[in-house]
C-alpha positions, 0 to 999 in steps of 0.5 A: 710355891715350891719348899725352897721358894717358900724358904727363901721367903721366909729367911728374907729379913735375915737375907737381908740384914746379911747383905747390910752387914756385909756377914761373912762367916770367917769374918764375923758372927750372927748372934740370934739373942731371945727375949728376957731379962739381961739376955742382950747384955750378955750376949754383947759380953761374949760377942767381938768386933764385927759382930751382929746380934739378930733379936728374936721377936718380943720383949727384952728388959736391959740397960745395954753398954756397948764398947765394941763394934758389933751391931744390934738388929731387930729380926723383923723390925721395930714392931716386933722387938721392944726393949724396956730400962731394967734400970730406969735411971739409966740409958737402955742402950748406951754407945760410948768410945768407938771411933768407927766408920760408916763406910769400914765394916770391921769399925762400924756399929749399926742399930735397927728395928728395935722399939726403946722404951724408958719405963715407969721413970722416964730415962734416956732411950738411946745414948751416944757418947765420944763416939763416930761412925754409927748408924742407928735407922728404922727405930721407935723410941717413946716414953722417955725423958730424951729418946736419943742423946747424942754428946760429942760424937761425929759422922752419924747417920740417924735415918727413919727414927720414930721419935715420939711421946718423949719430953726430948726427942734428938738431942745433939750437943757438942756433936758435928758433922753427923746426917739426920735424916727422915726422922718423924720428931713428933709429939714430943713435949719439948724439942722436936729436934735440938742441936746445941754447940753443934757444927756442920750437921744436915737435917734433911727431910725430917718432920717435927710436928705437934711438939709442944714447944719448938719442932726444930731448935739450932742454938748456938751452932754453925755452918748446919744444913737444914733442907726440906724439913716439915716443922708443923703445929709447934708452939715455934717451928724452927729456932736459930740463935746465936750462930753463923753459917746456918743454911735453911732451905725449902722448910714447911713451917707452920706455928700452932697458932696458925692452925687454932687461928680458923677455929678460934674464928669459927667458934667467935662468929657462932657465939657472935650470931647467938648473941645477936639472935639472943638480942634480936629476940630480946628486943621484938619481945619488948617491942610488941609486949610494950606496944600491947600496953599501949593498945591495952590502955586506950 
């Protein structure tokens, strides 16, 4: 492999996050940021519109308040960028205010490859408030009271999220029109995936599995799209109340009860055949000690 070659490999994450972000240099900066404490939050104090933040691999601890349209990136991805609460009471990242678009570089927020974690008193991983036309892709968050709380915002796309170990996971309310989409909702110890107050959204293709309470709740909410999800060993796989104009199609649903089922079964009929070995060798012991007696007498 030549040195070029070699170099070109080796930027490839950053060669592509380039292209993602459309970078162009008279139009926006990148902003390598390394870990510590506090380090994201002044790197988004200096940064403007158009922006990106690129982390550098390991640990951050912040509560990051974003305002403006700049993005957050993980150099090489989730697995290598953990951001932990400084203050545990309050969201790690919160995104209030911007009315962007998905589709206009100069008025879009994007937020990949990054790890979110509550800390030692559970808080909200990831918030959104009054806010539309973000992206938030590729990400883990775990351990929280809510791992992404999204309140009256709209056109968000929110892809390929690990969602996992939190008491919520994706909490829409008052939220319309946004794309959930492949999302892993899973282990969580109450929704999955819960949509209160919240219209014409489309969840499609995500797993909500092994929560211990529903996988995927829609409660007082309209005209949403629900196609293709996995809702699997909740205690009730897919919840709608008080709406109209829900459409549910091609779902996988299977409540935790169904899968104890066989095993509950199982477990009855071993402990059935010990209680009936148990009295079969009860009885021939009687049997034959009572006829002995017998024998014995005469």
């Amino acid at each position: 492999m030549t040195t070029l070659t070699k170099n070109i490999f080796q930027r490839l994450p950053l060669l592509l996050l380039l292209l993602v972000y459309g970078y162009s240099p008279s139009q926006a900066a990148l902003i390598e940021v390394s870990p510590g404490q506090g380090t994201i939050s002044a790197a988004v104090k200096n940064a403007i519109d158009g922006d990106t933040l690129l982390l550098e691999d390991g640990t951050y601890i912040d509560n990051v308040l974003i305002e403006k349209f700049i993005s957050i990136a993980g150099k090489n991805g989730r697995e290598k960028v953990f951001i932990n609460a400084l203050d545990p009471t309050r969201p790690i990242i919160e995104v209030t205010g911007l009315k962007g678009s998905l589709v206009d570089k100069a008025k879009r927020a994007t937020f990949t490859g990054l790890t979110l974690s509550g800390g030692e008193i559970k808080g909200i991983s990831f918030m959104v408030l009054s806010s539309s036309g973000l992206s938030i892709s590729l990400n883990k968050m775990i351990d929280n009271e809510t791992a992404l709380q999204v309140e009256r915002s709209e056109g968000l796309l929110i892809g390929d999220n690990i969602i996992t170990g939190n008491i919520k996971g994706i909490y829409l309310n008052l939220s319309n029109a946004n794309m959930l989409e492949r999302n892993q909702a899973d282990s969580n110890f109450n929704n999955g995936i819960l949509l209160l107050s919240s219209d014409y959204n489309e969840l499609r293709e995500n797993t909500a599995i092994d929560n211990y309470w529903n996988g995927i709740t829609v409660g007082a909410s309209d005209h949403n799209l629900i196609v293709k999800n996995k809702a699997l060993k909740n205690t009730y796989s897919i919840v709608v109340t008080e709406g109209v104009g829900n459409i549910l199609i091609d779902n996988s649903t299977m409540r935790r009860i169904y899968f104890l089922l066989p095993i509950v079964l199982i477990y009855l009929a071993i402990m059935l055949y010990l209680i009936e070995r148990k009295a079969f060798i009860l009885y021939y012991y009687y049997k034959y000690k009572e006829r002995g007696r017998v024998q014995g007498t005469r």
